[in-house]
VOPAGU-2260 file (C-alpha; in pm, 1 decimal, decimal comma):
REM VOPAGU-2260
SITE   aa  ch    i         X         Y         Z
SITE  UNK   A    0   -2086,7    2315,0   -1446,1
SITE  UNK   A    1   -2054,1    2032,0   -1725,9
SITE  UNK   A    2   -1688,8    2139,9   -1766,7
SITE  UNK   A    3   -1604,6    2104,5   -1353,5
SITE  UNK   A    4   -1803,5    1735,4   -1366,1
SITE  UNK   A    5   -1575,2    1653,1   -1680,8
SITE  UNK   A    6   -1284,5    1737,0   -1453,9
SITE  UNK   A    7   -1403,7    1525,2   -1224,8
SITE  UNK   A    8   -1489,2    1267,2   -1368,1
SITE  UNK   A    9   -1137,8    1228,4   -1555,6
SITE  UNK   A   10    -997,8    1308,8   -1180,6
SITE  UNK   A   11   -1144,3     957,0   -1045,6
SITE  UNK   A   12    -979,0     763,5   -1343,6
SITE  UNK   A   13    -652,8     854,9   -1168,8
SITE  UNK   A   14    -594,2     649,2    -872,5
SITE  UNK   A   15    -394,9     901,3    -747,5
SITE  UNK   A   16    -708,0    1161,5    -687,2
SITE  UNK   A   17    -988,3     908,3    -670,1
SITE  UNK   A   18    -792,0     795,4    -334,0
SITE  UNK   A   19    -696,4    1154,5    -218,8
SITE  UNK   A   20   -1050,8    1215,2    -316,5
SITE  UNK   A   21   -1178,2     909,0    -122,8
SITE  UNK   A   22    -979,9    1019,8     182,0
SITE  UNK   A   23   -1093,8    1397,3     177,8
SITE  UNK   A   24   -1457,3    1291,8     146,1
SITE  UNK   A   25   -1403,1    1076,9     421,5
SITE  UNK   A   26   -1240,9    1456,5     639,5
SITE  UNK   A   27   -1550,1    1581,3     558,1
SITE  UNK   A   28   -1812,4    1313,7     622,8
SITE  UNK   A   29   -1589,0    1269,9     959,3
SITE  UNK   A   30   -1599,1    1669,3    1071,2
SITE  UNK   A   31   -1956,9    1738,7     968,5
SITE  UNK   A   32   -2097,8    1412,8    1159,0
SITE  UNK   A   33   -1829,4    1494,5    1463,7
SITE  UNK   A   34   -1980,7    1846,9    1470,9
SITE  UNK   A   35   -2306,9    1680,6    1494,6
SITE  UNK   A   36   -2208,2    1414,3    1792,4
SITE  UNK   A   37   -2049,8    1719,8    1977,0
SITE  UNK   A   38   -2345,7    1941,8    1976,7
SITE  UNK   A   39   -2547,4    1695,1    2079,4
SITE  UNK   A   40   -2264,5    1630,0    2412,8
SITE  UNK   A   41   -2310,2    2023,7    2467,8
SITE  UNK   A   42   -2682,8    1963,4    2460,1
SITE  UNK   A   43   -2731,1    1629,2    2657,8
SITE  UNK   A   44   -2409,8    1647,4    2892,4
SITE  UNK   A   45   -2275,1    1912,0    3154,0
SITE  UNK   A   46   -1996,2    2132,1    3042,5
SITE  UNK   A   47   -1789,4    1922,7    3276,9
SITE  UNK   A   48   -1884,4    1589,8    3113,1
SITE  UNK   A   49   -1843,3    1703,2    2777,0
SITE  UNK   A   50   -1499,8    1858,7    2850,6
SITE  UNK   A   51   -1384,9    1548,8    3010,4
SITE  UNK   A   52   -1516,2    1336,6    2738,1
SITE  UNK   A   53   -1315,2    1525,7    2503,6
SITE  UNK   A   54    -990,2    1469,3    2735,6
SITE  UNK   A   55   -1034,1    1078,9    2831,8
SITE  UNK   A   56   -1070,8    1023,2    2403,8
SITE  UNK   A   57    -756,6    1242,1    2328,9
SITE  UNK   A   58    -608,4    1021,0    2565,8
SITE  UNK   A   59    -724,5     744,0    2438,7
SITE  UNK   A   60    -648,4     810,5    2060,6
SITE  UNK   A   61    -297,5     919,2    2175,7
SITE  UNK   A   62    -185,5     618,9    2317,5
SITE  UNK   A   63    -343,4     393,1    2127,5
SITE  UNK   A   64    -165,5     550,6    1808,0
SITE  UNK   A   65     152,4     505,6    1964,5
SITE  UNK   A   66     275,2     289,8    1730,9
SITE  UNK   A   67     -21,1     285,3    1494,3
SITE  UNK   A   68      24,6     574,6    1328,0
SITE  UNK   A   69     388,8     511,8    1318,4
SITE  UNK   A   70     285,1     204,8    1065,5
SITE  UNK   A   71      78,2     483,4     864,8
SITE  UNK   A   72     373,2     560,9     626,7
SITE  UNK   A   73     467,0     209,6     651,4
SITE  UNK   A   74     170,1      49,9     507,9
SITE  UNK   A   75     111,1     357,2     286,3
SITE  UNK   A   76     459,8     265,3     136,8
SITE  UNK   A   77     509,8    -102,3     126,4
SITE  UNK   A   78     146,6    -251,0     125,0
SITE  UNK   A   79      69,5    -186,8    -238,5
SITE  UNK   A   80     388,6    -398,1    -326,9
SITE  UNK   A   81     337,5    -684,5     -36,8
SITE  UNK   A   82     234,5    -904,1    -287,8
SITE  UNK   A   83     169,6   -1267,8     -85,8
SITE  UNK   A   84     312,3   -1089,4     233,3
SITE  UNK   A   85      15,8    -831,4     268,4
SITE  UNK   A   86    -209,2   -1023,4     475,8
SITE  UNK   A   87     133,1   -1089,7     735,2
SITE  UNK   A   88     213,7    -741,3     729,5
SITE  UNK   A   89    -137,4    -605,0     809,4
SITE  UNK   A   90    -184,0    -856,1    1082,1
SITE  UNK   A   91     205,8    -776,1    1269,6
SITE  UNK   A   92      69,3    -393,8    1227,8
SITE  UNK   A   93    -209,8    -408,3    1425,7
SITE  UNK   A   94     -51,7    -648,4    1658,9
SITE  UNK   A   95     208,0    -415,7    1728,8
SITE  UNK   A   96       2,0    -136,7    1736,2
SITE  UNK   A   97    -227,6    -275,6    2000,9
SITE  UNK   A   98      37,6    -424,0    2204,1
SITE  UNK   A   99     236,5    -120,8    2193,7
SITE  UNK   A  100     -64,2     126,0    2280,5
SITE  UNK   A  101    -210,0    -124,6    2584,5
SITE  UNK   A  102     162,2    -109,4    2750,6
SITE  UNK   A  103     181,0     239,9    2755,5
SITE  UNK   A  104    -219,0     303,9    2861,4
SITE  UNK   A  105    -115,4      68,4    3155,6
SITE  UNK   A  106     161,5     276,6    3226,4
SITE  UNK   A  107     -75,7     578,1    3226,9
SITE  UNK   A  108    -329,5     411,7    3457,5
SITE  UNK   A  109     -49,7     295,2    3677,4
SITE  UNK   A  110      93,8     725,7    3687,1
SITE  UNK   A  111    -294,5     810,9    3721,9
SITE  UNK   A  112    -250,2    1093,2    3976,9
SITE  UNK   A  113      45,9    1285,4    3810,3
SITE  UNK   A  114    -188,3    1359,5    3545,2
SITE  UNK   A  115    -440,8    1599,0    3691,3
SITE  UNK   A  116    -832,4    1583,3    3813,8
SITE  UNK   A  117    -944,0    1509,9    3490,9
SITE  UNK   A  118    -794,3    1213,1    3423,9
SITE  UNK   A  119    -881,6    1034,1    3792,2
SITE  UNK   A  120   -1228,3     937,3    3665,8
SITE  UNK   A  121   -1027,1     662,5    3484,6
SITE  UNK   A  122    -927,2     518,5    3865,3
SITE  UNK   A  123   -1069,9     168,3    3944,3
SITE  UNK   A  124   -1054,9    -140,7    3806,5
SITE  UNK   A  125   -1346,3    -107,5    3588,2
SITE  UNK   A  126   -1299,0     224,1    3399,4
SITE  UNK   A  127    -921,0     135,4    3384,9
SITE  UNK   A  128    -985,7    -188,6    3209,9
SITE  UNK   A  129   -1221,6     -17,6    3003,9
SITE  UNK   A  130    -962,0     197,2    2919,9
SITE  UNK   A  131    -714,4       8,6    2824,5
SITE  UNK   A  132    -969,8    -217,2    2576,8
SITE  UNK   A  133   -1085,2     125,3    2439,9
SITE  UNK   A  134    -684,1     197,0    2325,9
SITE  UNK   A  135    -628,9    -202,3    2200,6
SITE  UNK   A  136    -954,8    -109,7    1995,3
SITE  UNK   A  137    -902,1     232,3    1879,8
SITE  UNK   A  138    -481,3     124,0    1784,3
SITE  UNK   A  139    -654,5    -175,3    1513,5
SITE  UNK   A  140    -938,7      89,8    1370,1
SITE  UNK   A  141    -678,9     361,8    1304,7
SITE  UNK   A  142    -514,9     140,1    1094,1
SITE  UNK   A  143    -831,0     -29,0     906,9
SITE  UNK   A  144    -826,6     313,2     687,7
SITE  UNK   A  145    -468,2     300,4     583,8
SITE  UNK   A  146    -500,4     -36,6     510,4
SITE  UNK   A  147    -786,0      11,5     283,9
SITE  UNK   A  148    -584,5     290,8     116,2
SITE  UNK   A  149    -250,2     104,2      92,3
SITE  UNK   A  150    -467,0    -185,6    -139,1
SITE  UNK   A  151    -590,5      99,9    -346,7
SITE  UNK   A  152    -923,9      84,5    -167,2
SITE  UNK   A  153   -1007,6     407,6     -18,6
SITE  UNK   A  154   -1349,5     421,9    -196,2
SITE  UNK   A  155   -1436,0     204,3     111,5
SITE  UNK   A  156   -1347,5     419,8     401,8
SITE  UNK   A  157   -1624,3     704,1     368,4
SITE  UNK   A  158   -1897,0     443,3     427,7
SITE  UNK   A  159   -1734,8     320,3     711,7
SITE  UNK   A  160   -1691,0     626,7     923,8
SITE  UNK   A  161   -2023,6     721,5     827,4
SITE  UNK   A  162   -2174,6     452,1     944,2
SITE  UNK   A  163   -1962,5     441,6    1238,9
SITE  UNK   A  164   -2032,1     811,9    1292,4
SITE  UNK   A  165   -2433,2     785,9    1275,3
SITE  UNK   A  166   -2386,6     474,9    1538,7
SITE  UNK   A  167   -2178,5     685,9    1776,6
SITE  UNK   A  168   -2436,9     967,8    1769,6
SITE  UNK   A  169   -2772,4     733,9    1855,7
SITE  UNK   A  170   -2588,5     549,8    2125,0
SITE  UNK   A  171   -2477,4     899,6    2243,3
SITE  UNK   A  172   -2840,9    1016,0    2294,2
SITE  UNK   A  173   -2968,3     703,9    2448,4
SITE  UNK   A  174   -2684,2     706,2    2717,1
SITE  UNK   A  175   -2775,3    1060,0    2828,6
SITE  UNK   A  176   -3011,3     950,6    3060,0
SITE  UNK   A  177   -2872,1     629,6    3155,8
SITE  UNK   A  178   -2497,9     742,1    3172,8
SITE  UNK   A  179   -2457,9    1081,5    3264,7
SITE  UNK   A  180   -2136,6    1065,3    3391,1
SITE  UNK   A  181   -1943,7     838,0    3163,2
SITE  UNK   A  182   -2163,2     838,1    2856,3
SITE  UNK   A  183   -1975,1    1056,0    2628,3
SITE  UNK   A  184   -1702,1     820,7    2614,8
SITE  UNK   A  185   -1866,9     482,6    2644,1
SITE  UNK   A  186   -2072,3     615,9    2307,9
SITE  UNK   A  187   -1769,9     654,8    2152,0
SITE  UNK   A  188   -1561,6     321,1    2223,5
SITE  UNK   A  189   -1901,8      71,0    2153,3
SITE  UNK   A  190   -1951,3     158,5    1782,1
SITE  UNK   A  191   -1570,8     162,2    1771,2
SITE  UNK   A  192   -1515,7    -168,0    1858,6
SITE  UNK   A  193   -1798,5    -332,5    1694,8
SITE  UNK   A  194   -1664,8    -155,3    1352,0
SITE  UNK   A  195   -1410,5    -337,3    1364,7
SITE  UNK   A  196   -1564,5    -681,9    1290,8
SITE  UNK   A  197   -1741,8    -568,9     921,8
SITE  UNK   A  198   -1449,2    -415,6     809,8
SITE  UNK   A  199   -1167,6    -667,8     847,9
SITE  UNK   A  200   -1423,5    -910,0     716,7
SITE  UNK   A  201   -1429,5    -659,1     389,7
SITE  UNK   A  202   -1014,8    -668,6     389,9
SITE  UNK   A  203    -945,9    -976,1     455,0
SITE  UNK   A  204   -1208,0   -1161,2     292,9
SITE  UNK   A  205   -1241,3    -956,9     -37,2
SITE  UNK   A  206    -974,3    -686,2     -80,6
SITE  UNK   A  207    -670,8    -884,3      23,6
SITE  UNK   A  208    -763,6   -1208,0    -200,5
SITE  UNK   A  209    -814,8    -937,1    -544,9
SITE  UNK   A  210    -509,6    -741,1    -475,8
SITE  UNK   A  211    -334,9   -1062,0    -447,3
SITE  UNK   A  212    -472,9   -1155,8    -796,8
SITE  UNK   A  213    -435,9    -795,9    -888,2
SITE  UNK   A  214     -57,6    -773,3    -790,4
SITE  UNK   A  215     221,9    -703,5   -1043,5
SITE  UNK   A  216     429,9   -1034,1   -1103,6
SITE  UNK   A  217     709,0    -769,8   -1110,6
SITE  UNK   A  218     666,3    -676,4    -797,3
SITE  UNK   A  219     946,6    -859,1    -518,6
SITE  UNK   A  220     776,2    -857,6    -185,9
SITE  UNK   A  221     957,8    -677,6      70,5
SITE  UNK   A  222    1137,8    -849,1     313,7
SITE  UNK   A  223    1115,3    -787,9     686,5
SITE  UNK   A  224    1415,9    -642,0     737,2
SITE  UNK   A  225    1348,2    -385,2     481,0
SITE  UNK   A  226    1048,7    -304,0     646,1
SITE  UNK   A  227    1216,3    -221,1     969,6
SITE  UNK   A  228    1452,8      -4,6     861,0
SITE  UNK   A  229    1205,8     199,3     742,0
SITE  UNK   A  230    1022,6     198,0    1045,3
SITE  UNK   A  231    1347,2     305,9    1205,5
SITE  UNK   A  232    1386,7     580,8    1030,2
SITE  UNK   A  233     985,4     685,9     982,4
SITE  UNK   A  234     899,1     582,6    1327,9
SITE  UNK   A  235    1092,6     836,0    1562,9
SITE  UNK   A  236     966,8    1092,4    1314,8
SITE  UNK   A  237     575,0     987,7    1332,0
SITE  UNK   A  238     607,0     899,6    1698,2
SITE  UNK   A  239     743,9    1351,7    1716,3
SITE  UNK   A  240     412,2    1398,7    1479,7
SITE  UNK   A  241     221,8    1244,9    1713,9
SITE  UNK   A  242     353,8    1463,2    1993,7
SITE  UNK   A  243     141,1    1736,4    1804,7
SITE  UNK   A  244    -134,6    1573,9    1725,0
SITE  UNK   A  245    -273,3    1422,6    2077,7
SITE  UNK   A  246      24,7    1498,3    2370,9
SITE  UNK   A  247     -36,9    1867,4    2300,8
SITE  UNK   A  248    -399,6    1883,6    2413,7
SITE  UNK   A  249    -291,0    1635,5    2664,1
SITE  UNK   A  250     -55,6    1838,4    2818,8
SITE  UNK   A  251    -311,3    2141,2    2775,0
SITE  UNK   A  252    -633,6    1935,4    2985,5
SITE  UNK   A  253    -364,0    1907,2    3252,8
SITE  UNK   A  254    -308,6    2303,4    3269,3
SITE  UNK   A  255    -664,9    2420,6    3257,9
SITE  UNK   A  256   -1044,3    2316,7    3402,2
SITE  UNK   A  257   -1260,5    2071,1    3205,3
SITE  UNK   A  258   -1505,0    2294,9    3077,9
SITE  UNK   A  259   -1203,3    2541,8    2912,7
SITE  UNK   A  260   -1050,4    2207,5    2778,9
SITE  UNK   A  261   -1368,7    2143,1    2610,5
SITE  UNK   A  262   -1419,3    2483,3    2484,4
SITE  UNK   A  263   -1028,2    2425,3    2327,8
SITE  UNK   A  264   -1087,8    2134,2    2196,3
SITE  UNK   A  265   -1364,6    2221,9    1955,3
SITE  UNK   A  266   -1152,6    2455,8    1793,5
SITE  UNK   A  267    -832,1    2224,9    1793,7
SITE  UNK   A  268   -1062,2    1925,9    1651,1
SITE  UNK   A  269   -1214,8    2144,3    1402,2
SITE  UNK   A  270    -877,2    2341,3    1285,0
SITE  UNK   A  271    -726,4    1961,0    1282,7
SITE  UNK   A  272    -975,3    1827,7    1023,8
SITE  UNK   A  273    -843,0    2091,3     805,8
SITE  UNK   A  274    -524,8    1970,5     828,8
SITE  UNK   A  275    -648,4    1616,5     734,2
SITE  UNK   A  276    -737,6    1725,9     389,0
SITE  UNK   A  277    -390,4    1849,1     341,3
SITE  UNK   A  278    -270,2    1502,6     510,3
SITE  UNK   A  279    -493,6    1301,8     293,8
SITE  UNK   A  280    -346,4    1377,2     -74,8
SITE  UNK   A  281      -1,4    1321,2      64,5
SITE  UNK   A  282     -89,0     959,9     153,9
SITE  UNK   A  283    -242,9     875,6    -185,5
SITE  UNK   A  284      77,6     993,5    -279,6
SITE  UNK   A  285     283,7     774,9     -83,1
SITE  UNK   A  286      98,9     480,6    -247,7
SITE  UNK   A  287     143,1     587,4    -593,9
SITE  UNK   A  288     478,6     674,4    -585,8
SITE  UNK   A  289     566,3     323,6    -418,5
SITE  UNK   A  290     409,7     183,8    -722,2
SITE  UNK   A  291     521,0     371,6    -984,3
SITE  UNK   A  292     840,0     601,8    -879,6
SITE  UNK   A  293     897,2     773,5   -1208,2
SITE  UNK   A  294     566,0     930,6   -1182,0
SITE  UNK   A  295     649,8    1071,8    -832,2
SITE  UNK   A  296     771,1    1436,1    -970,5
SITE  UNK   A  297     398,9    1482,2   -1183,9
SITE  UNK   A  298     233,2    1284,5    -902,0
SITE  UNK   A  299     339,3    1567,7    -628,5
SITE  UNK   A  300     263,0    1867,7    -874,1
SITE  UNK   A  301     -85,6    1730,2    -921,2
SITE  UNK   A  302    -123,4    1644,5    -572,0
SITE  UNK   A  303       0,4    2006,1    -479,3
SITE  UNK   A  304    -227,3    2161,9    -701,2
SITE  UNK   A  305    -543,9    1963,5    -603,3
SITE  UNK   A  306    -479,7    1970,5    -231,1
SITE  UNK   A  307    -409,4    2420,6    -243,7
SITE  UNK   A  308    -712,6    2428,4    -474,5
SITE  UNK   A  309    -968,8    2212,2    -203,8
SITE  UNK   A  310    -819,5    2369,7      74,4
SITE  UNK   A  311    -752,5    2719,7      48,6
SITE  UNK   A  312   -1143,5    2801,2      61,5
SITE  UNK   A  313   -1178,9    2616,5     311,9
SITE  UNK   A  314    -921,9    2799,8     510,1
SITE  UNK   A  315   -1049,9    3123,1     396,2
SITE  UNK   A  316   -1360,8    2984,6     522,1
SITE  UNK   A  317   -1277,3    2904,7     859,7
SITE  UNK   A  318   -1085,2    3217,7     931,8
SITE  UNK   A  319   -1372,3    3487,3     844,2
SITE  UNK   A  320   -1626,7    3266,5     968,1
SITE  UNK   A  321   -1469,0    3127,3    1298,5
SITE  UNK   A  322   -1653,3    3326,4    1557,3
SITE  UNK   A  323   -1986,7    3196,3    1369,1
SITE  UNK   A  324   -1911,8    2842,3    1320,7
SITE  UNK   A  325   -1778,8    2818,2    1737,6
SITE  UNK   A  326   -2107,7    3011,4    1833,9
SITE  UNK   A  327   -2303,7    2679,8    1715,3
SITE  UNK   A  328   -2153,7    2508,7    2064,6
SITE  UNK   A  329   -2178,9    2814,0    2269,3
SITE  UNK   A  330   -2095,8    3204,8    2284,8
SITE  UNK   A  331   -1814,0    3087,9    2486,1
SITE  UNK   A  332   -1636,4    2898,8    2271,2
SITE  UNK   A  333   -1671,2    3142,5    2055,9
SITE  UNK   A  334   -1511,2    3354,3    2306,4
SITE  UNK   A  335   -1252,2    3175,2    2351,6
SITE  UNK   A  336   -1179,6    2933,0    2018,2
SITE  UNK   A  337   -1174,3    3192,6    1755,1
SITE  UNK   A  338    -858,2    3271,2    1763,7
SITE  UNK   A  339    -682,5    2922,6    1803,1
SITE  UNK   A  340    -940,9    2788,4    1498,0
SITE  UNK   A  341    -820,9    3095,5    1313,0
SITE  UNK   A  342    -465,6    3043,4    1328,9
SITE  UNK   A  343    -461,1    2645,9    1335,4
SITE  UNK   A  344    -655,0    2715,8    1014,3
SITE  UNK   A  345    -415,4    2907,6     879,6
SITE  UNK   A  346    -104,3    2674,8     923,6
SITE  UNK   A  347    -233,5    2469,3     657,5
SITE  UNK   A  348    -109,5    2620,7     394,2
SITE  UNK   A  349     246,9    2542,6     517,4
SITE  UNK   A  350     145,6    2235,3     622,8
SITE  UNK   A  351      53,0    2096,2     250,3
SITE  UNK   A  352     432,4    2167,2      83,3
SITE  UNK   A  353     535,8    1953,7     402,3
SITE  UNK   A  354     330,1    1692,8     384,9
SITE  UNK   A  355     367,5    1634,3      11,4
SITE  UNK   A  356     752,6    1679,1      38,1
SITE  UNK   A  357     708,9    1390,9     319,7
SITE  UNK   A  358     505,5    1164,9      69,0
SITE  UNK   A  359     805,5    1228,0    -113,5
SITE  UNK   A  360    1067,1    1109,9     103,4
SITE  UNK   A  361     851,4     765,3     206,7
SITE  UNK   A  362     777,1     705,0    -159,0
SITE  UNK   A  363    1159,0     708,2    -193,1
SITE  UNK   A  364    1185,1     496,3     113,0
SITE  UNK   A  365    1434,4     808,9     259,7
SITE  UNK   A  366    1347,2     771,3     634,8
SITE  UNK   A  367    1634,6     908,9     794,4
SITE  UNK   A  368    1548,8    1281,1     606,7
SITE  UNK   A  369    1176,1    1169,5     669,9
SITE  UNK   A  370    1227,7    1107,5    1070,0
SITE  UNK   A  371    1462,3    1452,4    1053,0
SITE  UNK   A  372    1183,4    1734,8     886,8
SITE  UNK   A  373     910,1    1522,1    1133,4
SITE  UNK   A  374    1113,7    1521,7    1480,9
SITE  UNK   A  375    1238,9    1890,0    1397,8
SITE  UNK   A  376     846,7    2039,4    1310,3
SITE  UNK   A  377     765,3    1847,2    1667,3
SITE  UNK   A  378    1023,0    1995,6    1853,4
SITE  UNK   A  379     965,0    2330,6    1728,5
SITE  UNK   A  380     572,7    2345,8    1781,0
SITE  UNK   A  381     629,7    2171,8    2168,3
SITE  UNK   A  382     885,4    2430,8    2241,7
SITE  UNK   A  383     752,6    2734,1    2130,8
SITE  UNK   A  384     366,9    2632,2    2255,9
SITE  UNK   A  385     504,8    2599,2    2538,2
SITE  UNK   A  386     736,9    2943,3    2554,1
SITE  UNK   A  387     389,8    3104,9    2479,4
SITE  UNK   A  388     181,8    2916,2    2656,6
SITE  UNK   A  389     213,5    3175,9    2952,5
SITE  UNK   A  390     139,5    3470,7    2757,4
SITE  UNK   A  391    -134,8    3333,6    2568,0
SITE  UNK   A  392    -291,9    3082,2    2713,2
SITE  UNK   A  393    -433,6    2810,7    2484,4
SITE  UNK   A  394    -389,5    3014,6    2171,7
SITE  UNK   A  395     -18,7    2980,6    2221,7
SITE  UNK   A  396     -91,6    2613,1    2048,2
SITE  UNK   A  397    -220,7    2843,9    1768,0
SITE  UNK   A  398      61,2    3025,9    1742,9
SITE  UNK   A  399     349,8    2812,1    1799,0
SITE  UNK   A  400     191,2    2566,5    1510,3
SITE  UNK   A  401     183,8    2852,7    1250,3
SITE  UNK   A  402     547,5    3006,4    1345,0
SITE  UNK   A  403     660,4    2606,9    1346,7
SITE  UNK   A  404     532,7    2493,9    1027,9
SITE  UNK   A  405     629,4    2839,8     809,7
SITE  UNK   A  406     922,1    2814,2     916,9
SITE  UNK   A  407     958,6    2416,5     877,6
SITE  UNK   A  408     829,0    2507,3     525,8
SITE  UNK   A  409    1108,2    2759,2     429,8
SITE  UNK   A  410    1353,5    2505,8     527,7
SITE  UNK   A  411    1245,6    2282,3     299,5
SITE  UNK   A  412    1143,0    2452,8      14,1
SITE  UNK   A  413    1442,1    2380,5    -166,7
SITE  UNK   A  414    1467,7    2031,9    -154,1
SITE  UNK   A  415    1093,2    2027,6    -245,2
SITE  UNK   A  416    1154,4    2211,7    -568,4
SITE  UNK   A  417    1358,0    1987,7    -700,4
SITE  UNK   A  418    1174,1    1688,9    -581,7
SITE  UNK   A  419     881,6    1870,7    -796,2
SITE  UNK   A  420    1109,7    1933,2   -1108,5
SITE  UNK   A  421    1309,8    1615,8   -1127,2
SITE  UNK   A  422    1133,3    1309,0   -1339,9
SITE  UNK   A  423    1072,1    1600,4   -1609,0
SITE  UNK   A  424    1338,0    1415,0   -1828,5
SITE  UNK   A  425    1113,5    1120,9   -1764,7
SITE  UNK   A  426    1350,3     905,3   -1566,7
SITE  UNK   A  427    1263,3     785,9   -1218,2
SITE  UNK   A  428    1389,8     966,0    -920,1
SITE  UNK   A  429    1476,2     606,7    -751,5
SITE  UNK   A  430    1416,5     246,9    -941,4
SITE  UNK   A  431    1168,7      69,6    -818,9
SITE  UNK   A  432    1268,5    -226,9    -562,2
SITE  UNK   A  433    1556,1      22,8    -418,0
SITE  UNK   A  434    1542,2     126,4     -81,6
SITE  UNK   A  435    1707,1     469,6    -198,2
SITE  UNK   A  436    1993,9     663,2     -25,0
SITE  UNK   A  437    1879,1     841,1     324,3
């Protein structure tokens, strides 16, 4: 045991694990209090409620992360070298992220009745505004974390979701009575937006002013126009990453009743914080390797080894122990999640050699390969959920994610190997200040 807290302990000198560490904490601190706000929903809230709770917030988070989570890779890759530019270019992200996610929420509101039963509780004035604040709010918080992590502060982000996540489960409770129809997602949008208030206080009035003391003299800010063509490469990508992530479910609340929705969307949440962990070591990655690019080759084998070593238990974990870990919410979604949880679960494991060889690619500033491996994972998971989807209902999500991302994986693997075995000589893969060759 004293040999495992040595390891440890020498882990957390490295920046590179004590923020992949940070980050993965965070997964778990975020899943284990989410579990905890959705049994309570099943317990306080009709099956119909909570299932259309769960489809008004995937809504939400997917158009609010629009173009937030296209400025993920962005800040993950050009924040740590901002220098005097940081506090501009976290201020344009979030202004483009909100702006960006409030025009297309309007556009959703305005389309309300193509998009199924479940969605027309959002019809009025009132929930529709409510709406649309929820996405400007929800575009800004999805980027406080990546901010944090871009300055090398990731220590920061457990706290905050814990908090955040303890809020979100009292207000839940108290608006069972008062809120029946409504409260699951009011719960979740209050403690959002008052989060937001404390923690850009923390960046902006200590984090920003010590990495600006902090930053390398060496270090050339990056200009604007560097910046965007990045994001014109890493954008389309992200924005086909996204596609999986929230349209997905969206597409599936249209197709089936709200009480099956909910019943998929435990497993889908759950399987998806496994994928986080394998998501979180690759952005700690993209941050070191922006600052320091002839480390990248040693930086990806550690991160590969860490990130296999946290999360293959887990998956093993989640596959024999699906059917118990669904029966917490219900027999039925037991019934009918153990299969999806089982095989989202298992996609991981292809899903870490992408996501490091994409920490690659954005730590090399190569967006046009980047935005290629992204938009070609998306458009094999959308097409093949939805060849399946007739033929196996929601578990065809399942299964088009694991055939998609093995075979994403294979096609890879090659350029990954030598992205792993180059820097051995000690020279860096790309000099640092180059915007390397796409």
């Amino acid at each position: 045991m004293s040999s495992v807290w040595a390891k440890v302990r020498t882990d957390l000198r490295n920046p590179l694990f004590r923020q992949g560490y940070a980050l993965m904490a965070n997964t778990v601190v975020t899943g284990v209090l989410g579990m905890g706000y959705w049994l309570l929903a099943a317990h306080f809230y009709t099956p119909e409620e909570f299932g259309r709770g769960q489809a008004v917030i995937t809504a939400m988070r997917l158009f609010a992360s629009l173009t937030a989570l296209g400025f993920v890779g962005a800040l993950a890759r050009f924040l740590p070298v901002a220098g005097r530019r940081t506090p501009e270019l976290i201020l344009r992200g979030y202004g483009l992220a909100a702006a960006t996610g409030g025009v297309a929420a309007l556009g959703f509101l305005l389309t309300l009745p193509l998009w199924g039963q479940t969605y027309q509780v959002l019809g009025g004035f009132g929930p529709g505004l409510f709406f649309l604040a929820s996405v400007v709010v929800w575009a800004v918080f999805t980027l406080q974390d990546v901010v944090l992590t871009g300055l090398r502060r990731a220590t920061f982000v457990p706290m905050n979701n814990l908090i955040f996540g303890l809020v979100k489960m009292g207000l839940l409770v108290a608006l069972a009575g008062a809120l029946p129809s409504g409260g699951v997602f009011v719960s979740w949008v209050i403690p959002t937006a008052l989060a937001l208030i404390p923690v850009n206080w923390l960046i902006f009035g200590v984090v920003v002013p010590r990495h600006l003391k902090q930053a390398a003299p060496v270090h050339e800010p990056p200009r604007l126009r560097e910046v965007g063509r990045f994001l014109a490469g890493d954008f389309p990508g992200t924005l086909s990453i996204l596609a999986i992530v929230y349209l997905v479910p969206v597409v599936v609340a249209t197709q089936v009743g709200e009480a099956t929705f909910g019943r998929f969307s435990m497993a889908h949440t759950l399987a998806s914080m496994i994928e986080l962990l394998a998501m979180n070591m690759a952005v700690s990655l993209t941050v070191e390797g922006s600052l320091d690019r002839a480390k990248l080759a040693d930086n990806c084998r550690r991160a590969l080894r860490r990130a296999f070593m946290i999360v293959t238990p887990i998956i093993a974990v989640a596959i024999l122990g699906a059917p118990l870990i669904l029966r917490i919410f219900g027999s039925e979604f037991a019934e009918e999640g153990t299969t999806l949880l089982r095989l989202m679960a298992l996609a991981v494991l292809p899903r870490v050699l992408i996501e490091v060889y994409l920490s690659a690619l954005r730590a090399q500033s190569k967006a046009r390969t980047l935005a290629a491996v992204q938009i070609g994972l998306a458009v094999a998971v959308l097409v093949s959920t939805l060849a399946l989807f007739p033929y196996f209902g929601v578990n065809a999500v399942g299964y088009g994610l694991l055939l998609s991302e093995v075979l994403v994986a294979l096609l890879i693997f090659g350029n990954l190997r030598r992205v792993l075995k180059y820097g051995e000589s000690g020279r860096p893969t790309v000099t640092q200040g180059s915007s390397g060759a796409a």
